[in-house]
N, CA and C atoms as a LAMMPS dump frame, in Angstrom:
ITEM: TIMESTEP
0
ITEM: NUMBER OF ATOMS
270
ITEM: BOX BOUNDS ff ff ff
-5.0000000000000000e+02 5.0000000000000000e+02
-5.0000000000000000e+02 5.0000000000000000e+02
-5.0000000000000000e+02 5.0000000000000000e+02
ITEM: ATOMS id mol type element x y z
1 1 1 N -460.823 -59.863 -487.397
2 1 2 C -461.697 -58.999 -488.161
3 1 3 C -461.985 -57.757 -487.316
4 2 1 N -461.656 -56.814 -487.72
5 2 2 C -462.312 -55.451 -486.999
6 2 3 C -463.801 -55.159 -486.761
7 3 1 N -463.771 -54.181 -485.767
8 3 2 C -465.037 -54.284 -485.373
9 3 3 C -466.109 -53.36 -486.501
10 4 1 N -465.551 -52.742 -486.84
11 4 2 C -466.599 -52.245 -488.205
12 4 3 C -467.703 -52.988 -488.856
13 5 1 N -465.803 -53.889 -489.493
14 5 2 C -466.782 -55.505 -490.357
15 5 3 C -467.253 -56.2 -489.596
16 6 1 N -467.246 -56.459 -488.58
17 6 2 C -468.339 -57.314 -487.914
18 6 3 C -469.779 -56.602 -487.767
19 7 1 N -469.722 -55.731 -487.984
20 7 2 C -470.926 -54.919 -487.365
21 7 3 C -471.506 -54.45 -488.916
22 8 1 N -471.024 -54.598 -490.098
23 8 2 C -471.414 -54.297 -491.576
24 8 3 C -471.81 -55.773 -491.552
25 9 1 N -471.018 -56.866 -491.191
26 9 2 C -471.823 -58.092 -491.457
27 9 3 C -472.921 -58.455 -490.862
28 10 1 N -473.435 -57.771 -489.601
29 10 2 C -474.304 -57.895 -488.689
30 10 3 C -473.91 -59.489 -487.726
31 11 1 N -472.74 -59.583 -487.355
32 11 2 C -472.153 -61.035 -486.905
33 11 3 C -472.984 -60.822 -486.061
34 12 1 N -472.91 -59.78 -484.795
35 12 2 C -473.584 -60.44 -483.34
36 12 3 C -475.345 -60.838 -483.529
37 13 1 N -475.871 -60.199 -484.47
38 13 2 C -477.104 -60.094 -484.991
39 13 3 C -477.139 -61.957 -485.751
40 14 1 N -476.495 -62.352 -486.309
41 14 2 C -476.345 -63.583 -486.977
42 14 3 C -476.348 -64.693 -486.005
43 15 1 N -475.605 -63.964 -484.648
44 15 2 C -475.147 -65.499 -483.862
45 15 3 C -476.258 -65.443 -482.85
46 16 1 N -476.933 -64.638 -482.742
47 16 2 C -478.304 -64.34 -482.317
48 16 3 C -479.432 -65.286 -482.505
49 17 1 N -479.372 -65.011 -484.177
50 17 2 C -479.888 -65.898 -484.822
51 17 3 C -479.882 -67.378 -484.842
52 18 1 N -478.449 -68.199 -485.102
53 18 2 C -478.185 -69.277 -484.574
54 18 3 C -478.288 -69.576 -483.402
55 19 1 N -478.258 -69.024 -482.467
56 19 2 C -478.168 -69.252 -480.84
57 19 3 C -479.4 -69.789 -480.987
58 20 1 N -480.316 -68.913 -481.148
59 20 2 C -482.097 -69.726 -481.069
60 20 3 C -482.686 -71.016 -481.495
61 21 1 N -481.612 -71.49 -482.152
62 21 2 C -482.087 -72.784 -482.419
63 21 3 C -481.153 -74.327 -481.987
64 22 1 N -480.054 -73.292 -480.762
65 22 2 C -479.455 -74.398 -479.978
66 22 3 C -480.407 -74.964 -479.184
67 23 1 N -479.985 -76.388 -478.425
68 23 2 C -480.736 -77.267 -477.604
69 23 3 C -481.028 -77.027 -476.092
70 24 1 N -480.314 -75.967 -476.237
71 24 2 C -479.858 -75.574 -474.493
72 24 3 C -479.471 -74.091 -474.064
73 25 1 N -479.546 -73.594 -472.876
74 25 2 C -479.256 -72.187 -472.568
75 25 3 C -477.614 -72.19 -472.976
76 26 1 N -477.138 -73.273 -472.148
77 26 2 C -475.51 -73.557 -472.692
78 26 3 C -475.116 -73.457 -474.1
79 27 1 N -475.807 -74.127 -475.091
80 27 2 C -475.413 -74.142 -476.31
81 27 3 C -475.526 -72.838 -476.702
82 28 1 N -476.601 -72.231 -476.511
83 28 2 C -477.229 -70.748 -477.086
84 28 3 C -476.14 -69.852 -476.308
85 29 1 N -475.76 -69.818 -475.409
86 29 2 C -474.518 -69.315 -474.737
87 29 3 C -472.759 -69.201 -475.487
88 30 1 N -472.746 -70.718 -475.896
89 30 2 C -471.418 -70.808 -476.628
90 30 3 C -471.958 -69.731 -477.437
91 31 1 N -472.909 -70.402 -478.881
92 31 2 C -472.613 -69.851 -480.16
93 31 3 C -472.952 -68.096 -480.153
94 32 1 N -473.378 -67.836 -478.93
95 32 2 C -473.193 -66.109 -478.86
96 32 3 C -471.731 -65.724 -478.868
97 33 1 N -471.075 -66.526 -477.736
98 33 2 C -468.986 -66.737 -477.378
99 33 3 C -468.565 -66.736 -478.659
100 34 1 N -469.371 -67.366 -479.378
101 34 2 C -467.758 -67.477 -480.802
102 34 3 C -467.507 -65.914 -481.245
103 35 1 N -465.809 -66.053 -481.572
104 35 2 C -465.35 -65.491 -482.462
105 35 3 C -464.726 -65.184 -483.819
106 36 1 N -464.455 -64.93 -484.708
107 36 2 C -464.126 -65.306 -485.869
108 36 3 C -462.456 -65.351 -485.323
109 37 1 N -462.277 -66.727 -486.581
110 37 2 C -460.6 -67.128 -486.361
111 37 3 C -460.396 -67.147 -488.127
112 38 1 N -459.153 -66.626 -487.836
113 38 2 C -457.966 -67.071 -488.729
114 38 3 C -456.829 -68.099 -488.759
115 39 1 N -456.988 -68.732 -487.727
116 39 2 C -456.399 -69.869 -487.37
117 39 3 C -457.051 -71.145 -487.87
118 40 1 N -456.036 -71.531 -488.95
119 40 2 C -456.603 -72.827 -489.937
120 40 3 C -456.781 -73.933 -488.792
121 41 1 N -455.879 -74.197 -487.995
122 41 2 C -455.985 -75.446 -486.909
123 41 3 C -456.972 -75.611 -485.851
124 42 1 N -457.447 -74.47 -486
125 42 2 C -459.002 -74.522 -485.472
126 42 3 C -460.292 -74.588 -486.069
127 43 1 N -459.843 -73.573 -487.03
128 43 2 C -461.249 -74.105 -488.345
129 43 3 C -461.678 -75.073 -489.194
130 44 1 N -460.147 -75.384 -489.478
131 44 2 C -460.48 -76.77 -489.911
132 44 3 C -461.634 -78.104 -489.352
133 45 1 N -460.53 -78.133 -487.812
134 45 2 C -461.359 -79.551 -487.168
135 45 3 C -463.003 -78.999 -486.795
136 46 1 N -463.595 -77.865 -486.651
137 46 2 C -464.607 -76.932 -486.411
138 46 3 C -465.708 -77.159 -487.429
139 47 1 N -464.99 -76.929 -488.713
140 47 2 C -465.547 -77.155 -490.173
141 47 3 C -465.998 -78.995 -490.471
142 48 1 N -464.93 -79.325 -489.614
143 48 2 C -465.185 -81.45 -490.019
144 48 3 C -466.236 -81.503 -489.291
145 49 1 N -466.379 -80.565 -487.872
146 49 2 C -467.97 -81.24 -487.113
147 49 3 C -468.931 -80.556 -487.459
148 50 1 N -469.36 -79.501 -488.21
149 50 2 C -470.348 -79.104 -488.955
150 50 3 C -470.508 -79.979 -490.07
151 51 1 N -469.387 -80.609 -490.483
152 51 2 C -469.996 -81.674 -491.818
153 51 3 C -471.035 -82.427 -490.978
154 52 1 N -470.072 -83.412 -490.448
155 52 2 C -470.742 -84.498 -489.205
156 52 3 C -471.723 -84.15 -488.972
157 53 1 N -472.423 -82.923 -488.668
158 53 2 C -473.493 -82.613 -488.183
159 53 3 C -474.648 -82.549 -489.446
160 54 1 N -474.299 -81.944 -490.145
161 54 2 C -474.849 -82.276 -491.247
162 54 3 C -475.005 -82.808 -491.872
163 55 1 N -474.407 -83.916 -492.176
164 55 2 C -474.365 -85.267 -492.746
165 55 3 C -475.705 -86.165 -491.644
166 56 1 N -475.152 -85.491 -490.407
167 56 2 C -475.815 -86.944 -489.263
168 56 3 C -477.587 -85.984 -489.832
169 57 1 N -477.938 -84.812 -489.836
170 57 2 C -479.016 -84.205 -490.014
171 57 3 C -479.581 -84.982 -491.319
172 58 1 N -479.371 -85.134 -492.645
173 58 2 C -479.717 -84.922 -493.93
174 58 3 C -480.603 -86.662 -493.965
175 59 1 N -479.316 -87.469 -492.889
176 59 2 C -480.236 -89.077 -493.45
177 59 3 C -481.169 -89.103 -491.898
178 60 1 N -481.627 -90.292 -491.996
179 60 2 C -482.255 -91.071 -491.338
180 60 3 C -482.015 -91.839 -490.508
181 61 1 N -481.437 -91.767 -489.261
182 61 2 C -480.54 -92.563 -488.229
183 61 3 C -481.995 -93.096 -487.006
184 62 1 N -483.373 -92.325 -487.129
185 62 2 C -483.962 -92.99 -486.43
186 62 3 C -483.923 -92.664 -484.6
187 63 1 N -483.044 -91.735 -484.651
188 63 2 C -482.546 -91.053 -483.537
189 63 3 C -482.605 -89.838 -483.33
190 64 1 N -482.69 -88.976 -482.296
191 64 2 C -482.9 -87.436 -482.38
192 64 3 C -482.063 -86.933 -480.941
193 65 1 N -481.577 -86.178 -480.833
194 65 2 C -481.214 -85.681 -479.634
195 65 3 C -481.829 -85.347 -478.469
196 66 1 N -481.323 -85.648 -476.929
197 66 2 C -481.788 -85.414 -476.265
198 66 3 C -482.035 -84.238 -475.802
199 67 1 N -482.664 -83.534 -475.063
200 67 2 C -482.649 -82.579 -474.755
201 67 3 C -481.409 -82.511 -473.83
202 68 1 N -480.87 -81.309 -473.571
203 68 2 C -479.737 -80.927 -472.777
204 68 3 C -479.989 -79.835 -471.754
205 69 1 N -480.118 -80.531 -470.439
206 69 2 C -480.868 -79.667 -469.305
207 69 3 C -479.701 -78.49 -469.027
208 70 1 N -479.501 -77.573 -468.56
209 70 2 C -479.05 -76.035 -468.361
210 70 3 C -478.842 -76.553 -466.576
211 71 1 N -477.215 -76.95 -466.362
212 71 2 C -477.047 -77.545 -465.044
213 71 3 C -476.704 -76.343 -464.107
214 72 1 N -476.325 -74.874 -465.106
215 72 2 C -476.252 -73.706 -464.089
216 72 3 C -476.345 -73.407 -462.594
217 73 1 N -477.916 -73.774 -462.657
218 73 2 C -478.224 -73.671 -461.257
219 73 3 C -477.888 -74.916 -460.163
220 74 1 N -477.896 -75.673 -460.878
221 74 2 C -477.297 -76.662 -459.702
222 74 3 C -475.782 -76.53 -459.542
223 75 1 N -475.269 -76.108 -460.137
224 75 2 C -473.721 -75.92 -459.93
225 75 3 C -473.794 -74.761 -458.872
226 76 1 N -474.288 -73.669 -459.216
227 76 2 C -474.43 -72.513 -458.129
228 76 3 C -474.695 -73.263 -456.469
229 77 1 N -475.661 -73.64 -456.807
230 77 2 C -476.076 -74.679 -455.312
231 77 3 C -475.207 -74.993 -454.425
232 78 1 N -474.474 -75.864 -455.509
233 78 2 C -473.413 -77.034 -455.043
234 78 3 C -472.184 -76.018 -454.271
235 79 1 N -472.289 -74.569 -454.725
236 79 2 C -470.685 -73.813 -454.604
237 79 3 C -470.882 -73.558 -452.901
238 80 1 N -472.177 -73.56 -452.523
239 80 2 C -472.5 -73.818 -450.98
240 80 3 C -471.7 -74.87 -450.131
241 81 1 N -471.09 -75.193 -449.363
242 81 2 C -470.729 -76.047 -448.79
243 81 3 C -471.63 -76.883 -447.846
244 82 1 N -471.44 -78.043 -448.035
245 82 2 C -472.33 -78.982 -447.591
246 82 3 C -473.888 -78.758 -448.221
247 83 1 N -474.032 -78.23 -449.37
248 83 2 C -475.584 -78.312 -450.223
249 83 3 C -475.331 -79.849 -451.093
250 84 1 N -476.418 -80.355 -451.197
251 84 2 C -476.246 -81.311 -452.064
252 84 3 C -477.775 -81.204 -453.178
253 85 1 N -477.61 -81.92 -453.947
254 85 2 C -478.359 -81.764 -454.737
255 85 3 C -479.732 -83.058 -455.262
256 86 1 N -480.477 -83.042 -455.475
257 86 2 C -481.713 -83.776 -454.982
258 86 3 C -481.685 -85.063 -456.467
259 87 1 N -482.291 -85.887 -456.678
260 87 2 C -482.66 -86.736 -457.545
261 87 3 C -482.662 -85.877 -459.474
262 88 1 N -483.819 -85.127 -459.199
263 88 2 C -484.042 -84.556 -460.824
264 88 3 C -482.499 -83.481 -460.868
265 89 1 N -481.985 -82.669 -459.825
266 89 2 C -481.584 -81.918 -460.335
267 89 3 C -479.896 -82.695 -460.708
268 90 1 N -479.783 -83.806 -460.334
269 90 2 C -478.821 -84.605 -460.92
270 90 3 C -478.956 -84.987 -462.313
């Protein structure tokens, strides 16, 4: 898609939007990354886990997601040699 139409659709403005209601700095990170595809072999299987997701949302499983900690900074840490990393930040 050219950059025009992305910018008449307001995409980066949209994924903005979605980003804010990921679980994590990571998640909110991807869904800024996406790009639009034309490639069926990707949208497809893409499209089956938004069902899944929505399907798992709509009933009652009694379960909720965990939160998903943002391991960023401990990876930075770790790029130190000989740093190790403490109890929580594991």
């Amino acid at each position: 898609m050219n950059p025009h139409a992305l910018n008449v659709l307001e995409y980066r403005e949209a994924l903005d939007l979605v980003a804010r209601f990921a679980s994590s700095g990571l998640g909110a990170d991807a869904v800024r990354a996406l790009e639009p595809s034309a490639d069926r072999g990707f949208v497809e299987p893409e499209l089956a886990r938004v069902e899944e997701m929505r399907a798992f949302l709509r009933g009652d499983a009694g379960w909720s997601e965990p939160a998903i900690p943002d391991v960023r900074e401990g990876l930075r840490k770790l790029r130190v040699e000989g740093s190790v990393l403490d109890g929580p930040q594991l």
